[in-house]
C-alpha beads as a LAMMPS data file, in Angstrom:
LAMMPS data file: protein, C-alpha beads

329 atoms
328 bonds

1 atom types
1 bond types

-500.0 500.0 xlo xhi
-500.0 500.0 ylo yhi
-500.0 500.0 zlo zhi

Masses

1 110.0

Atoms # bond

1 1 1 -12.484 16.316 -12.589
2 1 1 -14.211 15.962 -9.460
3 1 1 -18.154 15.778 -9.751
4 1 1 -19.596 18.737 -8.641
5 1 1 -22.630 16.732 -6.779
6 1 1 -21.784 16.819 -2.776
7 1 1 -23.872 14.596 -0.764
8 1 1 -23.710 14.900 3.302
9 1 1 -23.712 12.359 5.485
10 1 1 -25.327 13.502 8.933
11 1 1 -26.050 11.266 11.822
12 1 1 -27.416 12.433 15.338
13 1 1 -24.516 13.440 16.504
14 1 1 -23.534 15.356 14.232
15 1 1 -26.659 17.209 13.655
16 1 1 -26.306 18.079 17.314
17 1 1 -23.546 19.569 17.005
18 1 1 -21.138 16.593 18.669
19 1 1 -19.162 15.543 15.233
20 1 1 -17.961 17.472 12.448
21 1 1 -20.114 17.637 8.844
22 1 1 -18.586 16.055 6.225
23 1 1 -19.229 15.316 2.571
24 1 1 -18.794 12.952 0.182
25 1 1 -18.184 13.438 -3.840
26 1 1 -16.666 11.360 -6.267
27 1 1 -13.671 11.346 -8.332
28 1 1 -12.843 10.403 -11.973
29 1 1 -9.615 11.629 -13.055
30 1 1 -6.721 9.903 -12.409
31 1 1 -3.835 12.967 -12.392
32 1 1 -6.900 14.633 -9.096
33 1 1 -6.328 11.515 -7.106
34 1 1 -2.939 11.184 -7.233
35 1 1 -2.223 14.412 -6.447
36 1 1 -4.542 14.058 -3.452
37 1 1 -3.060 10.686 -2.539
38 1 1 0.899 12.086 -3.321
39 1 1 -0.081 14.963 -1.101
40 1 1 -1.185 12.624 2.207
41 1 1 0.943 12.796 5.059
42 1 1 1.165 8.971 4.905
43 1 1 -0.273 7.403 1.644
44 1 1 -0.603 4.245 0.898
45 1 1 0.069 2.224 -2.486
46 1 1 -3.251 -0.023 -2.480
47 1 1 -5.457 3.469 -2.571
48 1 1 -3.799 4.509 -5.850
49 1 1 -5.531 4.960 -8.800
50 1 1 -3.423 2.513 -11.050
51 1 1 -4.019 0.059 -8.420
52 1 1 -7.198 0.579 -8.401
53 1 1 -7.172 0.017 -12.143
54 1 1 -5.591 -3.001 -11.811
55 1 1 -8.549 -4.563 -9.637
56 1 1 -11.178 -3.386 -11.967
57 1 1 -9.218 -5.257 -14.214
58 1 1 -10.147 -8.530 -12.269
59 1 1 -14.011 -7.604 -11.627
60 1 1 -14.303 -5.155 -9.111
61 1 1 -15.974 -1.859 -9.403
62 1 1 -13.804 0.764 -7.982
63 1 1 -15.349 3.902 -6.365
64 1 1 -13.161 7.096 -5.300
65 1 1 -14.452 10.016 -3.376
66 1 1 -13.024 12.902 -1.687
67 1 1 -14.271 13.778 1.941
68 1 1 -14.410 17.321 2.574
69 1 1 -14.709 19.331 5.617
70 1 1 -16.080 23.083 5.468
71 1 1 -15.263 22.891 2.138
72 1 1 -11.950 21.809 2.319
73 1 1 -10.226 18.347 1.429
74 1 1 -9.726 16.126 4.451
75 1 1 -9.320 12.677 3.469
76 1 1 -9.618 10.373 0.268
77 1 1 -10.831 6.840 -0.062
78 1 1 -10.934 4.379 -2.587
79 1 1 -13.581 1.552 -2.637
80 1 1 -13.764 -1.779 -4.485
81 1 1 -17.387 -3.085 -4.754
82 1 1 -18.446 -6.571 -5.743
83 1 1 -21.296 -7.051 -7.454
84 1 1 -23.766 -9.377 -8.635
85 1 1 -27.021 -9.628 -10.282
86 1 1 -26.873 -6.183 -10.365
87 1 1 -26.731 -5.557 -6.980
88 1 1 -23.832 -4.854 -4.796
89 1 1 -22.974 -7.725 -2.347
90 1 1 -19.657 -6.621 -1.132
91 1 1 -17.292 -3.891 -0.466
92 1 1 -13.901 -3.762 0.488
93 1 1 -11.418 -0.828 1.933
94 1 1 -7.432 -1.695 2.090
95 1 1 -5.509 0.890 4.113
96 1 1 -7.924 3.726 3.783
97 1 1 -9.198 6.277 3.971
98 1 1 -6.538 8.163 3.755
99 1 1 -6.042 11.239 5.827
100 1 1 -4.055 14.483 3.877
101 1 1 -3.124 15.996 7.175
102 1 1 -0.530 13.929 9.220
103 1 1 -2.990 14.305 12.866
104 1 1 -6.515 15.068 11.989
105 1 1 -8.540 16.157 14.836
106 1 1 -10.031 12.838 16.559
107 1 1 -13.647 14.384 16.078
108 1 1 -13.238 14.384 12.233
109 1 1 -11.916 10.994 12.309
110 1 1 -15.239 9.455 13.753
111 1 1 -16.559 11.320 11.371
112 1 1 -15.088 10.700 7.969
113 1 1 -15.310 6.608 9.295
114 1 1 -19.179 7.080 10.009
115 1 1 -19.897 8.725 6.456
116 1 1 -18.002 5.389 4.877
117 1 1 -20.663 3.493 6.721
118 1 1 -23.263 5.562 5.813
119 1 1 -22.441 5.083 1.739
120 1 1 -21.399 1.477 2.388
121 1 1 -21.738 -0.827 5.212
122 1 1 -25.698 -0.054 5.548
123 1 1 -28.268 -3.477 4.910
124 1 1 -29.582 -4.178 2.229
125 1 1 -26.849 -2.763 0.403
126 1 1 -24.424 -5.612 1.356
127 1 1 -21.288 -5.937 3.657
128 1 1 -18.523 -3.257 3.763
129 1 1 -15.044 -4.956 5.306
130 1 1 -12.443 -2.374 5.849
131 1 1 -8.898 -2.631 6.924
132 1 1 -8.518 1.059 8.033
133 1 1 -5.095 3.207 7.766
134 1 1 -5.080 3.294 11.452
135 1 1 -2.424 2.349 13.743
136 1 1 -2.891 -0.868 15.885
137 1 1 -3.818 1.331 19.323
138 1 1 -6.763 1.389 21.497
139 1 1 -7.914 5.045 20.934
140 1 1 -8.156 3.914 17.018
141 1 1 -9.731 0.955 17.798
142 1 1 -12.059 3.078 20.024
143 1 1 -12.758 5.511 17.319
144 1 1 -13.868 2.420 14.904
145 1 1 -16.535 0.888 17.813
146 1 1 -17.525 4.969 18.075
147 1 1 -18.365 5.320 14.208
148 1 1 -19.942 1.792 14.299
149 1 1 -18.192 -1.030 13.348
150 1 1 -17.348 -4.135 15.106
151 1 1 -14.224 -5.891 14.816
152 1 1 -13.631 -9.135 12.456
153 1 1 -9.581 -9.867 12.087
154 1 1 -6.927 -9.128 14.140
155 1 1 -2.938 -8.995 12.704
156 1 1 -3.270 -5.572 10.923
157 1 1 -0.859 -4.632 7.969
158 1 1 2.251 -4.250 9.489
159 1 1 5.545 -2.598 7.695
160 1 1 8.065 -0.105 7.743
161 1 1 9.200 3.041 5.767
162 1 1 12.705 4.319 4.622
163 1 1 12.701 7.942 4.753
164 1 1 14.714 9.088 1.349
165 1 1 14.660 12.402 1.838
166 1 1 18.453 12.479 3.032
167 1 1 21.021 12.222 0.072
168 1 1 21.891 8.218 -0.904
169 1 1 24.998 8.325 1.115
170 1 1 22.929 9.108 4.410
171 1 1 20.107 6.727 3.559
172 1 1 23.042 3.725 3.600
173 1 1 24.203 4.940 6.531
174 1 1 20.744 4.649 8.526
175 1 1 21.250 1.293 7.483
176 1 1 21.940 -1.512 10.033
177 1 1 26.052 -2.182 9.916
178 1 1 25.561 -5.669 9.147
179 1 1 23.398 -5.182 7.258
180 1 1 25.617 -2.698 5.301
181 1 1 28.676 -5.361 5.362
182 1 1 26.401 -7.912 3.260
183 1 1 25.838 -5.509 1.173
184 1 1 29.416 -4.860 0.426
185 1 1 29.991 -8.517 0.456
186 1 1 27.341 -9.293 -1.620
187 1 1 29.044 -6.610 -4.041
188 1 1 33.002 -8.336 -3.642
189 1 1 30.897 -11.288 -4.525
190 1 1 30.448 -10.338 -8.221
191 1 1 26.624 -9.203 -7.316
192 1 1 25.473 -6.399 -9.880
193 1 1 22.150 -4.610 -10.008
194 1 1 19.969 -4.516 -13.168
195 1 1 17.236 -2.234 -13.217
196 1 1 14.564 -3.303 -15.693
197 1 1 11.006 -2.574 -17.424
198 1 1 10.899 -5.472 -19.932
199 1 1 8.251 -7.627 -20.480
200 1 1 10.321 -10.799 -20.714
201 1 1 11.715 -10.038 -17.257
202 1 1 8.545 -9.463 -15.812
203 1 1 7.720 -12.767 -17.146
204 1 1 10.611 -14.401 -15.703
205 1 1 10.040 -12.704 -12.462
206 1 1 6.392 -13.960 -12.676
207 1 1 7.695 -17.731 -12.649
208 1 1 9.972 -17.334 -10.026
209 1 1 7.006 -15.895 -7.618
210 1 1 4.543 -18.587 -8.500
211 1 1 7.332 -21.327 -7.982
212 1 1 8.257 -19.343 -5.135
213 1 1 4.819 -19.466 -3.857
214 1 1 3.997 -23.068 -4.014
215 1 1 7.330 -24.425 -2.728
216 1 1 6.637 -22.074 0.721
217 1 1 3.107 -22.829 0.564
218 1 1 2.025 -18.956 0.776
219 1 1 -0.867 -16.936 -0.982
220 1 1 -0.152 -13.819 -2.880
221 1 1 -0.792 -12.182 -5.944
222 1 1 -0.904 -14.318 -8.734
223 1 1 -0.036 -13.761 -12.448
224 1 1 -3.113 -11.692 -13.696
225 1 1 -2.847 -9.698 -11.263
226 1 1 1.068 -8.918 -11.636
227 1 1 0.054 -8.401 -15.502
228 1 1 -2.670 -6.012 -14.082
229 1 1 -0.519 -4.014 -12.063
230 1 1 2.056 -4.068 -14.902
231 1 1 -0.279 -2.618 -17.229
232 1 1 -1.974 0.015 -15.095
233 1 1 1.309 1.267 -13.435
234 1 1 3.517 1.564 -16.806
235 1 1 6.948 2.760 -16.147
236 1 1 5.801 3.363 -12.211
237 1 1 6.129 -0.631 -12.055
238 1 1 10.045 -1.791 -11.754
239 1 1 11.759 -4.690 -11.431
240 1 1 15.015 -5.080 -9.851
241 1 1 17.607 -7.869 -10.391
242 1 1 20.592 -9.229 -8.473
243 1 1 22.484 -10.468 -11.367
244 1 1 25.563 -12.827 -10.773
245 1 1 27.691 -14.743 -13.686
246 1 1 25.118 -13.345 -15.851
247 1 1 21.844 -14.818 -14.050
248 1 1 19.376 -13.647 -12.104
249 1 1 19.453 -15.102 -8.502
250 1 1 17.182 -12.179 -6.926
251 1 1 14.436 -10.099 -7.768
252 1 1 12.071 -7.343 -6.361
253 1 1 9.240 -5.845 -8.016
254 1 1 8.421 -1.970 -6.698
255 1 1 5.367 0.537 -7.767
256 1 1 6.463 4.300 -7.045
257 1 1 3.227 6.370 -5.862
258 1 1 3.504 10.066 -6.063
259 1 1 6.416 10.443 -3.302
260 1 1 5.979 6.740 -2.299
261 1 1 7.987 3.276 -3.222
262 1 1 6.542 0.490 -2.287
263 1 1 7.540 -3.222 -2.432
264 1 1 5.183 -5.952 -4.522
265 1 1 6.896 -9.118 -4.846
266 1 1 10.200 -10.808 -3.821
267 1 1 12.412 -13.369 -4.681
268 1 1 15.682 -14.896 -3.395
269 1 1 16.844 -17.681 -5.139
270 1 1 18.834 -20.310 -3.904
271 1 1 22.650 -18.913 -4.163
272 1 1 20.936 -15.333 -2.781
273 1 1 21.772 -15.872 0.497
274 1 1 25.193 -17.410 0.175
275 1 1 25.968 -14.473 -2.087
276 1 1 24.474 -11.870 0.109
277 1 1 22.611 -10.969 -3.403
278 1 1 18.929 -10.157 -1.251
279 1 1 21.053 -7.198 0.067
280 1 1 22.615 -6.320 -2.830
281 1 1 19.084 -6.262 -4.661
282 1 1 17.189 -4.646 -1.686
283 1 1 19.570 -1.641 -1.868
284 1 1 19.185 -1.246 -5.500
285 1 1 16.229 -1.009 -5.351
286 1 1 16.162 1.801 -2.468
287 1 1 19.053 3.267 -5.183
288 1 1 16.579 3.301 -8.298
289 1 1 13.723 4.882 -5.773
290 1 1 16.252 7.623 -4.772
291 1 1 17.186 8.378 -8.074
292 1 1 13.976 8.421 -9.214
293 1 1 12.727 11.463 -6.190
294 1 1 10.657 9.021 -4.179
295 1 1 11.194 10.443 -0.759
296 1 1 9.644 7.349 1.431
297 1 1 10.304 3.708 0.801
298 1 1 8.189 1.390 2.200
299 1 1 9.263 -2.170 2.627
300 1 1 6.683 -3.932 1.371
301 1 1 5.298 -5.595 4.680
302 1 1 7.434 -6.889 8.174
303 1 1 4.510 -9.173 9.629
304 1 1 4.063 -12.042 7.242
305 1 1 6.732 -13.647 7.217
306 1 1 9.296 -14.168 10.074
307 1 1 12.872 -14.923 7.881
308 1 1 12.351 -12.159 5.450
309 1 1 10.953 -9.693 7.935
310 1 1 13.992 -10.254 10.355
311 1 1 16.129 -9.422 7.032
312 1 1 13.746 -6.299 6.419
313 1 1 14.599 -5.042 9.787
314 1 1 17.670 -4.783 8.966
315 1 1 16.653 -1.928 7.255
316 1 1 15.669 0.546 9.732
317 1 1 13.069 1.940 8.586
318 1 1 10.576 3.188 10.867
319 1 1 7.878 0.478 11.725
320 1 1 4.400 1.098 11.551
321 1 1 1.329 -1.896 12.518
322 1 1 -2.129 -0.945 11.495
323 1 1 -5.520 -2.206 13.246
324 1 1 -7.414 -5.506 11.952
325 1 1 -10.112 -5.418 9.193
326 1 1 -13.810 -4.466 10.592
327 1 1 -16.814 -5.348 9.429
328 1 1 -20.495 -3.151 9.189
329 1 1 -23.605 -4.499 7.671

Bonds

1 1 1 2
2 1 2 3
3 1 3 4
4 1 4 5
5 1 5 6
6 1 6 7
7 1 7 8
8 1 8 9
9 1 9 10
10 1 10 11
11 1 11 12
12 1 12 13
13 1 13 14
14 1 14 15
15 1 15 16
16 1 16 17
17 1 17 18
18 1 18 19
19 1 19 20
20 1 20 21
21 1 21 22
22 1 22 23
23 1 23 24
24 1 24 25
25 1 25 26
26 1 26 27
27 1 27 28
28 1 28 29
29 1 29 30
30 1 30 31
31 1 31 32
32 1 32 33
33 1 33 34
34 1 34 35
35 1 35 36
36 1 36 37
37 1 37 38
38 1 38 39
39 1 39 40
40 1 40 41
41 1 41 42
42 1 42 43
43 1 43 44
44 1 44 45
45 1 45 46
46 1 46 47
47 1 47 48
48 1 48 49
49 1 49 50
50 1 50 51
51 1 51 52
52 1 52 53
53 1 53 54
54 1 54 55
55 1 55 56
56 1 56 57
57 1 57 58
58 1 58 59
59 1 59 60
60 1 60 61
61 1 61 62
62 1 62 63
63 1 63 64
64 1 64 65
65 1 65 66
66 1 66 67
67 1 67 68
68 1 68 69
69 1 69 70
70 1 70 71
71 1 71 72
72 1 72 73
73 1 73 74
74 1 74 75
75 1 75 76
76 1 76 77
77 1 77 78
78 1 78 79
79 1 79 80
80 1 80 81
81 1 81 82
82 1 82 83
83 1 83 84
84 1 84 85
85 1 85 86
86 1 86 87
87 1 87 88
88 1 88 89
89 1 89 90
90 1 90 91
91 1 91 92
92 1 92 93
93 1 93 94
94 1 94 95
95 1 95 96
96 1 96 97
97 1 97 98
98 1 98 99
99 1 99 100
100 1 100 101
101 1 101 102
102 1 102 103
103 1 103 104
104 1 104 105
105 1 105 106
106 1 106 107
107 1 107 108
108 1 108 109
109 1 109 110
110 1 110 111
111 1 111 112
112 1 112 113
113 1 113 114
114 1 114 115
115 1 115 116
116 1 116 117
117 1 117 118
118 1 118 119
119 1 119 120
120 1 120 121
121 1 121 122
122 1 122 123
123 1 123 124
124 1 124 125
125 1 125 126
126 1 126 127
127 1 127 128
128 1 128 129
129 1 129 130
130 1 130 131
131 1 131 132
132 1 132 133
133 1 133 134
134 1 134 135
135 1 135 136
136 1 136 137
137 1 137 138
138 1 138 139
139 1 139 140
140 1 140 141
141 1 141 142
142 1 142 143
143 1 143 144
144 1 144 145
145 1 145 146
146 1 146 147
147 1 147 148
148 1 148 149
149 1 149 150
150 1 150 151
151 1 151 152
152 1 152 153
153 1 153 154
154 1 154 155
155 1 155 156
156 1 156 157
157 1 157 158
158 1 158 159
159 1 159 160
160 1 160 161
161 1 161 162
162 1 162 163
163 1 163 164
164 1 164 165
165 1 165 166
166 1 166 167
167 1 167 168
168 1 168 169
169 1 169 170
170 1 170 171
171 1 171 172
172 1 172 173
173 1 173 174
174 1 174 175
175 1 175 176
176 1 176 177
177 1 177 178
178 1 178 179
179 1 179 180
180 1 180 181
181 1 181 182
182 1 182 183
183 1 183 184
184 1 184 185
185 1 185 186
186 1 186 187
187 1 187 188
188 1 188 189
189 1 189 190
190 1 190 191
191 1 191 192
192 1 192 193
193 1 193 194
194 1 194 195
195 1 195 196
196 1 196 197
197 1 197 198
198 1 198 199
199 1 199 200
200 1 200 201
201 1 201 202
202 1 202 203
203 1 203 204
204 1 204 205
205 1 205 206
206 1 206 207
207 1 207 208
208 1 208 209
209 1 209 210
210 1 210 211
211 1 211 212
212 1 212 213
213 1 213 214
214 1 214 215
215 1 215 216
216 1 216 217
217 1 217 218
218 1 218 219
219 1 219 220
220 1 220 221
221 1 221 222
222 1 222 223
223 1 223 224
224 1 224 225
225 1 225 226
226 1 226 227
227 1 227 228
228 1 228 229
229 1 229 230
230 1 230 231
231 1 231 232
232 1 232 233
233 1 233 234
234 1 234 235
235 1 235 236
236 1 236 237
237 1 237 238
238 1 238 239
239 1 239 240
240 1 240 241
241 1 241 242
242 1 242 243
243 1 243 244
244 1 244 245
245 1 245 246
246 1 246 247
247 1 247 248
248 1 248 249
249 1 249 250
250 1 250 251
251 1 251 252
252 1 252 253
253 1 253 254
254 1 254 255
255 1 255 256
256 1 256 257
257 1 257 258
258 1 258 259
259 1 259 260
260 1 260 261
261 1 261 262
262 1 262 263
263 1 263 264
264 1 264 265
265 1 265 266
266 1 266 267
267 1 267 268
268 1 268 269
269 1 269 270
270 1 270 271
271 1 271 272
272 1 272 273
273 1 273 274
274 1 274 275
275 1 275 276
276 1 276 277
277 1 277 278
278 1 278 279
279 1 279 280
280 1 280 281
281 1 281 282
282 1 282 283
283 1 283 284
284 1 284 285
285 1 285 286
286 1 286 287
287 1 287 288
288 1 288 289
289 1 289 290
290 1 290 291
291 1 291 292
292 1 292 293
293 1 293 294
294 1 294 295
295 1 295 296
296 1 296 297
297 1 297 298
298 1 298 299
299 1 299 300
300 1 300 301
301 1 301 302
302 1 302 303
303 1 303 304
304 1 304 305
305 1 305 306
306 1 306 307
307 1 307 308
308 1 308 309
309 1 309 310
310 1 310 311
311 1 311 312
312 1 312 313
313 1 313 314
314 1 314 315
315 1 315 316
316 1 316 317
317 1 317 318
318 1 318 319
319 1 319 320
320 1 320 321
321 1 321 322
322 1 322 323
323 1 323 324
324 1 324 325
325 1 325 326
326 1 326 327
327 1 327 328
328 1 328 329
């Protein structure tokens, strides 16, 4: 239930009449945010509520609130705050807020942004670092300097999203041919799908990542946090195998938010490519989100890395590339 305290956040221009007045109020129950979130033009996985859970798992303090205009809901966004001593040090903002309408009037934007600053990124109540859910332009990067925060990082989150909406046989065909052919190859080849839930294939899956990790010399999420996400997503967390001879050679791990899929971890063994079993897997998984009335699959990321992002575009999904983090103290 959402709290019924509302606290507005006013600034001069606002009280003169320049910006819209928004406020702020928190929510607690997880079924309210995800309908909020599900209901978002554009979500985004990382401002769920059972991802959220999965950080305060690892010693953040997570903070939700719903921004309302005249009374109405505008926007959501979900908060992580370090603290320490007792006092708060840190916060942090992946991909949010998120906006419920799909073009919310520029004005409001400015708006909702300086209210986060107001609750977060003010001295002495520590640094607020935000990677908002806006695309990689110069208006948006104009409407961050306006609210007042400076830039810190370049390379936003960049990805791409499958719209599932169309029945399966469509969604294949959207597909890039070759990338289609592999697909049937990869299926001549003896390349099955097995969709899965288990904790021992979770486990295996969690080995193949960390190996995965340290042979390519990457960062990502490491095994508490996987066990995290398992445990706060339940049956919203799947893994997907490309199974060949009766072994694994390829895996992907997907959390389904509201209308949403999105992609966690991947891995290709070595025989994956040879078999065409990364294609095999990747549409399995699309398959499983289908079936299961997602209506958006998003890839799980195009800008990190250049092999399997060239293989994600095979995709064609409709790429999207988010501005930087910023940073207000």
């Amino acid at each position: 239930m959402t709290q019924a305290a509302e606290v507005p956040f006013l600034d001069a221009a606002a009280r003169s009449g320049l910006l819209p007045q928004v406020t702020l109020e928190a929510v607690a129950a997880a079924s309210q945010w995800d309908a909020l979130l599900s209901g978002a033009a554009f979500p985004h996985s990382v401002q769920s509520f059972a991802y959220g859970e999965a950080k305060a798992g690892r010693g953040w303090r997570v903070v939700r609130l719903l921004v309302r205009h005249a009374g109405r809901p505008v926007a959501v966004v979900q908060a992580l705050e370090r603290h320490f001593a007792g006092f708060r040090v840190a916060t942090r903002i992946n991909r949010g807020p998120v906006f419920l309408a799909a073009h919310p009037v520029r004005d409001l934007v400015v708006a909702v942004y300086r209210a986060i600053r107001q609750r977060w990124g003010r001295l002495p109540h520590g640094v607020l670092l935000i990677a908002p859910a806006l695309a990689e332009s110069e208006d948006d990067h104009a409407i961050m300097t306006e609210a007042g925060y400076r830039r810190r990082r370049g390379n936003g989150w960049g990805s791409a999203r499958i719209d599932l909406r169309p029945d399966i046989e469509t969604v294949f065909a959207g597909l890039d041919g070759k990338w289609r052919n592999r697909v049937r190859s990869g299926q001549r080849n003896g390349v099955t799908v097995r969709v899965t839930r288990d904790a021992a294939d979770f486990a295996w899956m969690e080995e193949r990542h960390l190996e995965n990790m340290q042979a390519k010399a990457f960062s990502g999420h490491d095994r508490g946090f996987l066990a995290a996400l398992r445990h706060s997503f339940g049956d919203d967390l799947v893994l997907v195998q490309a199974i060949h001879e009766q072994r694994p050679v390829a895996g992907l791990v997907l959390i389904r938010v509201g209308p949403l899929a999105d992609g966690v971890v991947a891995w290709f063994g070595p025989e994956a490519r040879e078999l065409k079993a990364g294609n095999v897997v990747a549409w399995g998984a699309i398959e499983e989100m289908h079936r299961l009335g997602c209506t958006s699959y998003d890839v799980g990321g195009t800008n990190s890395d250049k092999g399997f992002s060239t293989f994600k575009a095979g995709m064609k999904g409709k790429d999207y590339l988010l501005l930087g983090e910023y940073v207000s103290v």
